[in-house]
N, C-alpha and C positions, 0 to 999 in steps of 0.2 A: 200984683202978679196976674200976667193973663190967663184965664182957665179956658183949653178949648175943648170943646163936646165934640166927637167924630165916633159916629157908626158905622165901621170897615165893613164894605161885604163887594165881592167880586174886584172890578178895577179899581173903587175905591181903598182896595187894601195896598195895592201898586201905588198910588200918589201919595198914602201915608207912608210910606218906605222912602221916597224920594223926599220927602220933606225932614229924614234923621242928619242931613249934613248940617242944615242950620238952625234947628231947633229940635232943643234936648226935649226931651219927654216922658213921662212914663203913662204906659200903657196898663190899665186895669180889664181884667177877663174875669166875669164872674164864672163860678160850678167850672173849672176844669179836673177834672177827675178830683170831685168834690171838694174843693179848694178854692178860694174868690185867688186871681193871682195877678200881679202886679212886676213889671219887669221895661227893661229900659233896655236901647239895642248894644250898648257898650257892657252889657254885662250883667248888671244887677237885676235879684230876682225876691222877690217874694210871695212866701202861699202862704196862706192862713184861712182858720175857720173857728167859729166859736164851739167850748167845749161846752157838755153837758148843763154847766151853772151861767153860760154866758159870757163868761171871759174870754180874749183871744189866742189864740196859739198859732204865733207867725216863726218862719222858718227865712230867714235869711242867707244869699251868700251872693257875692261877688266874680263871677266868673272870667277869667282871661284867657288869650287866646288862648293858651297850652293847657287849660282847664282839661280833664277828664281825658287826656290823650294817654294816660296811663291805667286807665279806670278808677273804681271808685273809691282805691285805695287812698288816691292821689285828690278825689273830689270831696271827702267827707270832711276835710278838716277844714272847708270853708265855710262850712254851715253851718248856722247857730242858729240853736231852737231858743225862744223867748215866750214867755205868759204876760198878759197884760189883762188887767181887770175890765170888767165888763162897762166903763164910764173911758177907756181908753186916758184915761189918767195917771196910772201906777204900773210901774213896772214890778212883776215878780217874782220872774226868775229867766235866768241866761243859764243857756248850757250849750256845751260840744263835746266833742269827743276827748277833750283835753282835761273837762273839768266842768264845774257848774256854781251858780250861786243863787240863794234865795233873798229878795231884795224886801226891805220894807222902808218906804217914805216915811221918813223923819216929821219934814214940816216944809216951807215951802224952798227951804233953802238945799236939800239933799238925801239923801238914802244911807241907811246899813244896811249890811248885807252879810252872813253867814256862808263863805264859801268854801267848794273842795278845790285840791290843787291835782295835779296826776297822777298822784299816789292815793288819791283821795280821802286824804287828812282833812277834817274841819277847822278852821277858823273863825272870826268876827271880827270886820271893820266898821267903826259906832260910825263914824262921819265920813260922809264921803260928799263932794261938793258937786250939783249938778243942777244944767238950768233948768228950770222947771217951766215949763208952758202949758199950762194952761187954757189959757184961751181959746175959746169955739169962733172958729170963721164962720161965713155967713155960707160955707157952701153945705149940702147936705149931703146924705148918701154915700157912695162909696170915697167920694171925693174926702170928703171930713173925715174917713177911717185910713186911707192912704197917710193925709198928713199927719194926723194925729200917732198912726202906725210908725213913720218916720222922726219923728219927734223923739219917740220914747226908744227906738232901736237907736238915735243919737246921745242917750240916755246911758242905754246899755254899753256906749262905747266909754262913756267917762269913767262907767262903775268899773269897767274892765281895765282901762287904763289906770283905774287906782290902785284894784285886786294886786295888778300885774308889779306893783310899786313894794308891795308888802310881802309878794312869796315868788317864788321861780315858779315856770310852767304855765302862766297866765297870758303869756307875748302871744302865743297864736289865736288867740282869744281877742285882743287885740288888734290882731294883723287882718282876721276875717269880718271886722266893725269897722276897722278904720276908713273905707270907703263909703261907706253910708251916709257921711256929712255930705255928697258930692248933693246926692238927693234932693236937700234944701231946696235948691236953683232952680227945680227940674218943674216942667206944668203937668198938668193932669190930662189923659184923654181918654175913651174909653172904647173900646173895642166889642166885638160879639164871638169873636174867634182869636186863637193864634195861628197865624197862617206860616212865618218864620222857624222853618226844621230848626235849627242851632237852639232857639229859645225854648222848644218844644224839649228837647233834648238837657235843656239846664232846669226845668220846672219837671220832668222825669227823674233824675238824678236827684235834685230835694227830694221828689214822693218817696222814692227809695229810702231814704235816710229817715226819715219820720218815725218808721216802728223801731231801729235801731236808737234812735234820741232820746223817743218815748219809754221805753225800759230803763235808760241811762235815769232819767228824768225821776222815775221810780224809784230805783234803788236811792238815790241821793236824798230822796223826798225821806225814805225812810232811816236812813242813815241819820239826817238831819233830825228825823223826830226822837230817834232812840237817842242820839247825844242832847238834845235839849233836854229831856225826859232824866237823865241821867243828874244832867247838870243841876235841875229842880231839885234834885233827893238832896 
């Protein structure tokens, strides 16, 4: 895969725009309203930042044209907040406003995962099949946390597509990942700005949603400790 390096600034941001009809890309911006962020002109967007311990907390969603034309009634339910450990190796946890799950790697072949459904009832699925990749490319820096970031959010679509198999109210969970495979394909480039209103406009919409996830995130965290806690006695 080709990886191309571009530093947009002034006209050069004009010839990066002319070049989305025949080659896909995604576009990384470091420190956007404290957020490294990564997004592609057909839609797909991601923020993320490492928390307190080093782990990461990436915010995905998929935007289409009639995204947000009703407000953000209509945009929250594309977003999925996700933890991934500070080796970008392990997925932790998937949440939206539909539901949530706390994931742990098995071994090299899959993940369990203890999750709520929209009632926010707990359960546990021991096996769940996913491919695990591992492997460190030779690129470094943002480039190796993109893909690596993609990988494991391709990850988070399997564990959902499983959840989704075992309880009702998981499909939208599913419906907001299931685009992220396109990703794969896509090459890397990297930017100093976003200069694009519409993209500016869908990495707003995530920031917005962040303290709302993060509280959801919370409650479930503890929710999940009090039933484990339980289940020990």
């Amino acid at each position: 895969m080709a990886i191309v390096f571009f530093a947009a600034c002034g006209s050069k941001g004009k010839k990066l725009d002319n070049k989305s009809s025949v080659h896909k890309y995604i576009a990384v911006v470091e420190n956007v309203g404290g957020y490294n962020v990564a997004y592609t002109k057909d839609g797909h967007t991601i923020i993320y930042y490492n928390d307190s311990i080093g782990n990461f907390v990436a915010y995905y969603a998929k935007f289409d044209d009639s995204a947000g034309k009703y407000g953000y009634d209509r945009v929250k339910e594309k977003i999925v907040r996700t933890e991934i450990d500070f080796s970008l190796k392990t997925l932790k946890s998937i949440m939206s406003v539909y539901g949530g799950a706390f994931c742990f790697r098995n071994d090299i072949t899959g993940y369990s995962a203890f999750y709520f459904d929209e009632q926010m009832n707990g359960n546990r699925i021991d096996q769940i099949t996913a491919h695990l990749d591992d492997a460190q490319s030779n690129e470094a820096g943002k480039d190796q946390e993109i893909k690596r970031l993609i990988s494991l959010l391709n990850v988070a679509y399997s564990l959902a597509h499983s959840i989704n198999n075992n309880v009702s109210g998981w499909n939208n969970m599913v419906l907001a990942l299931e685009s992220v495979k396109e990703l794969t394909n896509y090459d890397i480039i990297k930017n100093d700005t976003v200069y694009d209103p519409k993209i500016k406009a869908h990495i707003s919409k995530i920031i917005n949603s962040t303290k709302g996830l993060t509280q959801f995130y919370d409650l479930l965290l503890e929710k999940y400790i009090n039933q484990k806690s339980n289940t020990n006695q």
